[in-house]
Phi, psi and omega in degrees: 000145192215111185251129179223159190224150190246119163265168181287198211242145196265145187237175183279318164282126172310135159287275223251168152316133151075035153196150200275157183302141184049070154236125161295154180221104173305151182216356181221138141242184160213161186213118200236105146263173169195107184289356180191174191281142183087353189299152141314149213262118156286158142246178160181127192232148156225120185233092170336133155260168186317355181239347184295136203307302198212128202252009164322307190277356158281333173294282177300358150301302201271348156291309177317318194281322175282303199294125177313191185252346160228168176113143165293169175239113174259151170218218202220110182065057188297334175317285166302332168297301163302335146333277191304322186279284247274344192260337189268290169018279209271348170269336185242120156292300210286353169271334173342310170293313201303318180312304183313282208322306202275348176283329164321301177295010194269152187234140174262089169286348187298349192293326175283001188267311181289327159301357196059008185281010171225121166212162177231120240248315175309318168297003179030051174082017185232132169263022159292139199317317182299324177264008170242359193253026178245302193333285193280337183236048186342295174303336147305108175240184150229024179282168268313014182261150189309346171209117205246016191211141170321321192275335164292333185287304183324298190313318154325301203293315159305302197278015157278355184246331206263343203284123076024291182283108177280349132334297166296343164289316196270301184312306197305317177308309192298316168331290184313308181302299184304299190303289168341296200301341188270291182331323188256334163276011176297288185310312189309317179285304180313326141308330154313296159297353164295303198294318177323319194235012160268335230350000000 
């Protein structure tokens, strides 16, 4: 399983009810599984709508419910993911284990990139997800989407809420998705490509 989560900006005001200043707030996931070797690739996304008061408790419903019950989870800076499982936690109590459970499971892919024991002179010294998946996966880009980074998507994600026009609301979203969805089918190849040549 390969998990990403898109959050607000940490601000001095609390955005919602029941979280604190310069806390971030997940508002996306996105989810790539492959229940077994050779399985076919799930996707499964959640994306708060433009009107939800506070989109935690929906994010963590609908996670809960798309994630098998084993397997690992992996993400990129598992630091942040865990953060983000760890803060929804400590707000749903009656969910805490189950949360506790899936933070056990995160797997960290950035760790050989940032040791460098996997490097490319194209990521130009950087182990960000955005400079290692152009190195290694050429054809995957995040070159022509409308949002190609975390701090553009918060900013979307806000002005979707803020916006009247419901055109503009529909574009932000598909926008808002395709970048989730890439990030995490970012990981799923590169891992493939890990395995191609450790094998």
């Amino acid at each position: 399983m390969y998990l990403d989560f898109e959050t607000t900006f940490m601000t001095p005001v609390p955005l919602f009810n029941g979280t604190r200043p310069y806390q971030q707030a997940p508002f996306q996931y996105s989810l790539h599984i492959i229940r077994e070797d050779g399985g076919e690739l799930e996707h499964h996304a959640w994306l708060a709508a433009a009107d939800e008061d506070n989109p935690a408790a929906g994010l963590l419903t609908s996670l809960l419910a798309a994630l098998p019950e084993s397997g690992a989870i992996i993400a990129w800076n598992k630091v942040f993911e865990s953060r983000t499982l760890g803060e929804l936690g400590d707000r749903f109590r009656k969910l805490a284990p189950e949360v506790a459970a899936m933070r056990e499971r995160l797997v960290d892919l950035m760790v050989p990139f940032r040791n460098r024991a996997v490097y490319d002179w194209q990521m130009h010294g950087s182990a960000s997800l955005k400079s290692v998946l152009p190195a290694l996966i050429p054809e995957l880009s995040y070159d022509g989407l409308e949002i190609a980074d975390g701090g553009t998507a918060a900013s979307a994600w806000l002005r979707m809420r803020e916006t009247d026009d419901q055109a503009e609301r529909e574009a932000m979203s598909r926008n808002l998705l395709d970048y989730c969805h890439l990030d995490t089918l970012a990981m799923v190849r590169i891992l493939e490509w890990l395995r191609e040549r450790v094998g």
